[in-house]
C-alpha positions as CSV (number, residue, x, y, z in Angstrom):
1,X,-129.4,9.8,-168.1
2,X,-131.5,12.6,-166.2
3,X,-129.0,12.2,-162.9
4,X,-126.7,12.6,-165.1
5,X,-127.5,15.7,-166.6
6,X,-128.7,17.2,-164.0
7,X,-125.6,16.6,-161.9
8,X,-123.4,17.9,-164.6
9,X,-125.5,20.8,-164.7
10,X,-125.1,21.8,-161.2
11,X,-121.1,21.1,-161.4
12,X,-121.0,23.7,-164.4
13,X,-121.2,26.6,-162.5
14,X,-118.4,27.8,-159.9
15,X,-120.2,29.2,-157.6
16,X,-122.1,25.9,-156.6
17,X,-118.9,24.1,-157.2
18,X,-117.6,26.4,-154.5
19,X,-120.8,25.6,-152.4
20,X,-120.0,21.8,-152.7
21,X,-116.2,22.4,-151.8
22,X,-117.4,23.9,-148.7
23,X,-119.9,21.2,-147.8
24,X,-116.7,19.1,-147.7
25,X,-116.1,19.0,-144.3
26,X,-119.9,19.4,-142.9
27,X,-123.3,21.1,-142.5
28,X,-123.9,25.0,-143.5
29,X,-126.2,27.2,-142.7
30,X,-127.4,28.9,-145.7
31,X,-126.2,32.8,-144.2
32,X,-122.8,31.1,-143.8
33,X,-122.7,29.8,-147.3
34,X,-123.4,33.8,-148.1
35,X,-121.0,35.0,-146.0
36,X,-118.3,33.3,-147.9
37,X,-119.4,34.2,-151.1
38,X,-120.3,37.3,-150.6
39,X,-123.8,36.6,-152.9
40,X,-127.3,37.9,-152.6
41,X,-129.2,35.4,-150.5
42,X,-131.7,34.5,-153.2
43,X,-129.1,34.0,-155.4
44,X,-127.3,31.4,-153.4
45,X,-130.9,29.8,-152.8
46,X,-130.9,29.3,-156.1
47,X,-127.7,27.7,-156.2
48,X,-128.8,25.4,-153.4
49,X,-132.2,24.7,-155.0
50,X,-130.3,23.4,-158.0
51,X,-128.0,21.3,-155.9
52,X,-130.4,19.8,-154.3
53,X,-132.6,19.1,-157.5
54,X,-129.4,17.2,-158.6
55,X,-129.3,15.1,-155.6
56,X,-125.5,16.4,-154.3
57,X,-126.9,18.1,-151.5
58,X,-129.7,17.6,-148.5
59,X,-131.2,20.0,-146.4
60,X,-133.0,20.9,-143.1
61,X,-135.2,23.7,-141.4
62,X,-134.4,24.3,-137.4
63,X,-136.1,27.3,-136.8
64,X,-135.6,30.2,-138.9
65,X,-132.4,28.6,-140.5
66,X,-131.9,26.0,-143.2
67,X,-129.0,24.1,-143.1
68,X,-127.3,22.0,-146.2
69,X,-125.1,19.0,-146.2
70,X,-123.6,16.4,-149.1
71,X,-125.8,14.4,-149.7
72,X,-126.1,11.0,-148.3
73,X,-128.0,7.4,-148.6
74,X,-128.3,6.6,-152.4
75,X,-127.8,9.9,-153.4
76,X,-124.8,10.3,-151.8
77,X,-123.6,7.1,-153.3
78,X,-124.0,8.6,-156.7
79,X,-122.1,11.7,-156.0
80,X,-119.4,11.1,-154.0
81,X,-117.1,9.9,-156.8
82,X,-118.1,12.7,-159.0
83,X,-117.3,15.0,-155.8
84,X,-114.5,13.2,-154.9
85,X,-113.1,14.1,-158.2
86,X,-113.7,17.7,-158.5
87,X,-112.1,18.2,-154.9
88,X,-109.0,16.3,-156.2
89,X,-109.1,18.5,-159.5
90,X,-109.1,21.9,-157.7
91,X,-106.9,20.9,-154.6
92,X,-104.5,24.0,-155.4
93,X,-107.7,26.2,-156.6
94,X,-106.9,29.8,-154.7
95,X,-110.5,30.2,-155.0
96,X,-111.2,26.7,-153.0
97,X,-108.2,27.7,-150.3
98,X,-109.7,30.9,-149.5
99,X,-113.5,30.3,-149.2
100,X,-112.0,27.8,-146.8
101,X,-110.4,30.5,-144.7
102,X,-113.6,32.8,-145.1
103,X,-115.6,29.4,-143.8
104,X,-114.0,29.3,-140.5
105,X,-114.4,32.9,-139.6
106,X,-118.2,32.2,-140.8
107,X,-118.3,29.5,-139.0
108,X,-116.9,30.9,-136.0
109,X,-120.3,33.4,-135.6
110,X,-123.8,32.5,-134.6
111,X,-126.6,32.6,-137.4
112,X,-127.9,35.2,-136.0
113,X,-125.1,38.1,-135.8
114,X,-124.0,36.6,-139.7
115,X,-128.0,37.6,-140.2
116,X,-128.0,40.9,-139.0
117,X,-124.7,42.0,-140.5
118,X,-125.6,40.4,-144.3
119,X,-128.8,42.9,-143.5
120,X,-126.4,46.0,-142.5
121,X,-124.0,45.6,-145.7
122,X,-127.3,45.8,-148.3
């Protein structure tokens, strides 16, 4: 029941519903995650951090960057119905269509220049 609460947890707020959404198709880097939604970086830390605790996401260092993906082995087996069904519920979600557009032009820049111009905007 823990899994299950914690999981539930994590899908109750939409901003790390948005996070998962954009997991969809790959791995992130955390300043991309920013970029899109346009959060303080501790604040989508946090958002990972409970992800993660909830086993829907899995992480790496290279460097000075920390990338996140879906989570996978028996994790992922747990989760991919639940995300499976949240993706089907918000297929026409504005929200979900334009993070995705935000995603590519994030995607599109190095780490470092997404870095250095999160720093100029604060």
């Amino acid at each position: 029941m823990r899994a299950t609460m914690r999981v539930t947890k994590a899908l109750s707020d939409p901003q790390r519903v948005r996070i998962l959404m954009m997991l969809r198709p790959g791995e992130l880097c955390v300043c991309q995650i920013v970029e899109v939604l346009a959060l303080a970086p501790s604040t989508v830390s946090k958002h990972l951090s409970i992800l993660s605790g909830a086993g829907l996401v899995d992480s790496r260092k290279d460097g000075r960057w920390a990338y996140y993906r879906l989570s996978e082995g028996a994790d992922g087996a747990f989760a991919r119905p639940v995300l499976k069904w949240v993706a089907d519920a918000l297929r026409e979600e504005a929200a979900i269509a334009q993070d995705s557009k935000k995603l590519g032009r994030a995607v599109a820049c190095d780490p470092e220049t997404l870095t250095r111009r999160q720093r100029e905007r604060e």
